[in-house]
PLY file of the C-alpha trace (Angstrom):
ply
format ascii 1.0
element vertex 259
property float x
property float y
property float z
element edge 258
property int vertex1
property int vertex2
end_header
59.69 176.23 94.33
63.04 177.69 92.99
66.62 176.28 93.86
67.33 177.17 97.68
64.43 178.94 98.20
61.05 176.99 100.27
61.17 173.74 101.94
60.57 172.14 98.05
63.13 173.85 96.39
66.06 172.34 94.82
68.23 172.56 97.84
66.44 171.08 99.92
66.36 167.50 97.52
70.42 168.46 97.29
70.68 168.38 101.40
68.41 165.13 101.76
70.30 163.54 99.47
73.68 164.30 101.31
71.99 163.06 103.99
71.23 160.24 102.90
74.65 159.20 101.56
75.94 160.31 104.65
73.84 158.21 106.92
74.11 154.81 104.04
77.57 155.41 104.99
77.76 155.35 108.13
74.95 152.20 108.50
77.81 150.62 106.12
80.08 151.25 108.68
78.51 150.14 111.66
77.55 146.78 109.42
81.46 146.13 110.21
80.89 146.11 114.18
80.14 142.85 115.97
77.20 142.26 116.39
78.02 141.96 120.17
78.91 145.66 120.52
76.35 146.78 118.11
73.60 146.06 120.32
75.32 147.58 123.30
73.48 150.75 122.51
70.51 152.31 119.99
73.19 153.64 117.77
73.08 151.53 114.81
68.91 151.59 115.38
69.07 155.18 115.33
71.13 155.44 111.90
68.76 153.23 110.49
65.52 154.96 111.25
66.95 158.55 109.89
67.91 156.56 107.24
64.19 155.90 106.11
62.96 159.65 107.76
65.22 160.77 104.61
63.51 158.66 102.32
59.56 159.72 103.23
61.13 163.27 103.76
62.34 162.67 99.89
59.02 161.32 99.13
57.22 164.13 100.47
59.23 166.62 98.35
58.43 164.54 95.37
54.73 164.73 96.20
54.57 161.28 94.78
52.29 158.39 95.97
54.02 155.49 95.04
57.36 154.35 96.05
59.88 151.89 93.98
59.40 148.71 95.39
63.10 148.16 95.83
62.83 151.43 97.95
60.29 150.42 100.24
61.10 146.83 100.55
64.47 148.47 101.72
63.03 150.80 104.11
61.13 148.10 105.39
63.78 145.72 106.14
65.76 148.50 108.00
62.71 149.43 110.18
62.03 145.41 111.14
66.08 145.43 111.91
65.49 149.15 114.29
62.65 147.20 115.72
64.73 143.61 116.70
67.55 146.20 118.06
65.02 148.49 120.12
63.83 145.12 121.51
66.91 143.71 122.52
67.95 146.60 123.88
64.50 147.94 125.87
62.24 144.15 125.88
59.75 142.84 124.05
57.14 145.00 125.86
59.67 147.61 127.25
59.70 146.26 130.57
63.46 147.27 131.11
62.34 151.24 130.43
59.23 150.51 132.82
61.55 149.35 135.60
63.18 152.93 135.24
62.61 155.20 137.95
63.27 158.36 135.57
59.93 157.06 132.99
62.54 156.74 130.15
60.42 159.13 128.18
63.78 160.02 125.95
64.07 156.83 125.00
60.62 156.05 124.74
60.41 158.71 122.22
62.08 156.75 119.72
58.86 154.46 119.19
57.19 157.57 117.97
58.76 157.44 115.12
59.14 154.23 114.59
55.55 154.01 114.45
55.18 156.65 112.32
57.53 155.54 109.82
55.95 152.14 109.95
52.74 153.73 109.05
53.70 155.84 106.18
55.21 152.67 104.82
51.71 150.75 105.31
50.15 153.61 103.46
52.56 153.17 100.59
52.00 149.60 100.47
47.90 150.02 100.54
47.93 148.92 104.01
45.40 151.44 105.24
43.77 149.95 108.27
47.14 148.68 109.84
48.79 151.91 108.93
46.22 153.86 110.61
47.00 151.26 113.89
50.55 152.45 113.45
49.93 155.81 113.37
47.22 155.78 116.21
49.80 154.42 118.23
52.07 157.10 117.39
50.07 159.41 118.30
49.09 157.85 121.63
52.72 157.57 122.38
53.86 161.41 121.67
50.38 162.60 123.63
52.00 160.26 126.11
55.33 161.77 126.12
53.92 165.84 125.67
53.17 168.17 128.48
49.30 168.59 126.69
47.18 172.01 127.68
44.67 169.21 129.69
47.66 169.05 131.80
48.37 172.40 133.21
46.16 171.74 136.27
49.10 169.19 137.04
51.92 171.57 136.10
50.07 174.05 138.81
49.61 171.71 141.18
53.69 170.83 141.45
54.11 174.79 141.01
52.04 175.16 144.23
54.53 172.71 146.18
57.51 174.95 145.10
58.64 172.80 141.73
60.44 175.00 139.26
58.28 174.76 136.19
60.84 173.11 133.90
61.30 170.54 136.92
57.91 169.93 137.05
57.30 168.76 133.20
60.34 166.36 133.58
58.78 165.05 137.08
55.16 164.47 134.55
57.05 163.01 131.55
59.18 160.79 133.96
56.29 159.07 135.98
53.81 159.13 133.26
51.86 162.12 134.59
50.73 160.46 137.87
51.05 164.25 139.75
51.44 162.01 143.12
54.44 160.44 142.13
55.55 163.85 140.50
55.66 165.30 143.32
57.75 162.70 145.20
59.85 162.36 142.31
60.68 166.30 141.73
60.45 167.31 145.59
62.97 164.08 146.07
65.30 164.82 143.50
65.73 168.55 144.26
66.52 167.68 148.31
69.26 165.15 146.59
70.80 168.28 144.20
70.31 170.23 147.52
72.68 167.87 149.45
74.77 167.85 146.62
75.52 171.29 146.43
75.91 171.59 150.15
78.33 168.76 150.29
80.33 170.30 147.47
80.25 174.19 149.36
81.60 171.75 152.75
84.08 170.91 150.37
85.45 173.36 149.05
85.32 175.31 152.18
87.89 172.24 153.82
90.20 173.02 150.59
90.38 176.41 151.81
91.15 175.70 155.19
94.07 173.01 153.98
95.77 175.94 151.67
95.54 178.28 154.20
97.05 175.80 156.30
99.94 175.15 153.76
100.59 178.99 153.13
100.84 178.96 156.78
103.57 176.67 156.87
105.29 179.00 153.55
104.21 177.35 151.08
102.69 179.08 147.87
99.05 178.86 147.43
98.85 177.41 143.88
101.39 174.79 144.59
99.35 174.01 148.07
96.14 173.72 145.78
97.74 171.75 143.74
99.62 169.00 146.03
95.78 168.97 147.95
94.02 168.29 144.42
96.97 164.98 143.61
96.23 164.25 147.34
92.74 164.27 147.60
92.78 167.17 149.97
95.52 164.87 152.59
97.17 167.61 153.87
100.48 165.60 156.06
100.83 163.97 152.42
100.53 167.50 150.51
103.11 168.50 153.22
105.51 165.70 152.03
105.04 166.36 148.56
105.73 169.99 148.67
108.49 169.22 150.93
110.21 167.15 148.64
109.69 169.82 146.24
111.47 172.62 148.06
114.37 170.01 148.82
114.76 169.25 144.99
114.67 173.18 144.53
111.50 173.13 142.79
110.65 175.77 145.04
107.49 174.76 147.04
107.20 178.33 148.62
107.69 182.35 147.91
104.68 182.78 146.19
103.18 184.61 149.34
105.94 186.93 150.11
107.95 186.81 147.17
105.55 186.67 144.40
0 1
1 2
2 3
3 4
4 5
5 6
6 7
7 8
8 9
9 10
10 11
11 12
12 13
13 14
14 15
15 16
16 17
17 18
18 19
19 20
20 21
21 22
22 23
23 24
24 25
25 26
26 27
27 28
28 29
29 30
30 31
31 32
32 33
33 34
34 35
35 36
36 37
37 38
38 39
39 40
40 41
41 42
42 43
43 44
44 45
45 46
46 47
47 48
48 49
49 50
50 51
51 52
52 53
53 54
54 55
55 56
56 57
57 58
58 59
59 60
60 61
61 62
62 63
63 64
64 65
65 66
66 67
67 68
68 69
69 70
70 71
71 72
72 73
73 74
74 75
75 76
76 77
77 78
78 79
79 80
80 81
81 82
82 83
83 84
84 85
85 86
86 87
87 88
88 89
89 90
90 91
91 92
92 93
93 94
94 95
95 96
96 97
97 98
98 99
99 100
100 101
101 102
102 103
103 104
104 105
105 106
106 107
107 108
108 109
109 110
110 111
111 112
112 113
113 114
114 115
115 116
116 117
117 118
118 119
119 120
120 121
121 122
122 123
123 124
124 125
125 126
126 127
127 128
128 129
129 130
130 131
131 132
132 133
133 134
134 135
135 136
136 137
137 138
138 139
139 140
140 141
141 142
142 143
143 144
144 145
145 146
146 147
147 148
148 149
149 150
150 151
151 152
152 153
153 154
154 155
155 156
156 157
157 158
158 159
159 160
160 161
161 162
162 163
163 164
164 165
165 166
166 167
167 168
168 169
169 170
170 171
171 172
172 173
173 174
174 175
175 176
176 177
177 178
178 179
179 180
180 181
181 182
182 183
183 184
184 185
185 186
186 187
187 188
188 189
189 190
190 191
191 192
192 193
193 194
194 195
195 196
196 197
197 198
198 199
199 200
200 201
201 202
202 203
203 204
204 205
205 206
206 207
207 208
208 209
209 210
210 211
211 212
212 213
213 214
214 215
215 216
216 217
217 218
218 219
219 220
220 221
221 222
222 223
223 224
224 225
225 226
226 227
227 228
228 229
229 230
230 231
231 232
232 233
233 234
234 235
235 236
236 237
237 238
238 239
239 240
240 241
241 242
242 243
243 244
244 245
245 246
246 247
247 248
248 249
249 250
250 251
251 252
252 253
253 254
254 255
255 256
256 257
257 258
């Protein structure tokens, strides 16, 4: 295609290869971190793996077949590093995302790629029947981690029991689209943002009552809000604190009356 124009046109090479400087540089820069703090999160795995999603994007766009060995032995050695980090971080056999009660599915998610990637290099290197393992379990992972059409008698079933529909593909994704545990998990988790919202109504009803209580006494309403807020709604300890106030002719009242 011509420059800018398509996904194979010249600008698109231009903005994968700002990418890829961009992300070299900042894998150089997490290469600085301790290794200690580096594998506090999937940062540093992440950089790493859209590192080499630039370079089969870039092969791609060159429609070529064959990759410099230098490249691919590089891409290589980053995804075996993403791997050891994604294991530290998750377990060998991602028994810390398993003992997740939310299914871990954005995490999970990662391995899609990861197997994909590790694929398309096993196809560059020849490796055709353990590429197309990779890739199978790619595949197996993202139906995994997909609300599929086969799966709309599920999504119904949770609509039937009152789940809001974008609640009720979480609740799937999240419990690995056992509709039982679905259920419990959506129908539980909205009761808990229920409670939630009541408790925060009760509260803010109470913070009403304490200003009006304050105005009552003549002070101002924003200063009463404010003295509840550094309080934590303890109204004889707002009371001091605005009475100072007045005393050092800050002026705790008039708002009411005098404006």
């Amino acid at each position: 295609g011509e420059e800018g124009g398509g996904p194979e046109g010249g600008g698109c090479v231009a903005s994968l290869s700002e990418a890829k400087h961009l992300l070299e540089e900042a894998e150089a820069a997490f290469a600085l971190l301790s290794p200690r703090f580096a594998s506090l999160g999937d940062n540093v795995a992440l950089c790493s793996l859209e590192c080499v999603w630039v370079v089969t994007l870039q092969q791609l766009l060159a429609r070529s077949s064959t990759v410099e060995a230098a490249t691919l032995d590089q891409a290589t050695r980053r995804l075996e590093r993403v791997a050891a980090l994604l294991r530290g971080l998750h377990g060998a056999s991602l028994e810390r995302l398993a003992a997740r009660d939310d299914g871990a599915w954005r995490e999970r998610a990662v391995y899609v790629r990861l197997h994909l990637l590790q694929g398309a290099l096993r196809l560059y290197r020849g490796e055709a029947h353990d590429a197309r393992s990779d890739l199978a379990r790619a595949e197996s992972l993202r139906q995994e981690l997909s609300i599929c059409p086969h799966d709309q008698p599920k999504i119904a079933s949770l609509l039937e029991l009152g789940v809001p529909l974008r609640s009720a593909r979480a609740a799937l994704l999240a419990t690995g689209k056992d509709v039982t545990r679905a259920a419990e998990f959506a129908l539980t988790r909205h009761a808990a943002e229920v409670a939630e919202e009541r408790d925060a109504a009760e509260r803010r009803r109470q913070t009403r009552a304490l200003v009006q209580s304050l105005v009552a006494m003549g002070f101002g309403p924003r200063k009463a809000a404010a003295a509840l807020r550094r309080s934590k709604n303890d109204l004889a300890q707002a009371v001091v604190e605005l009475t100072r106030e007045v005393e050092r002719g800050g002026g705790g009242g008039g708002e009411v009356e005098g404006g």
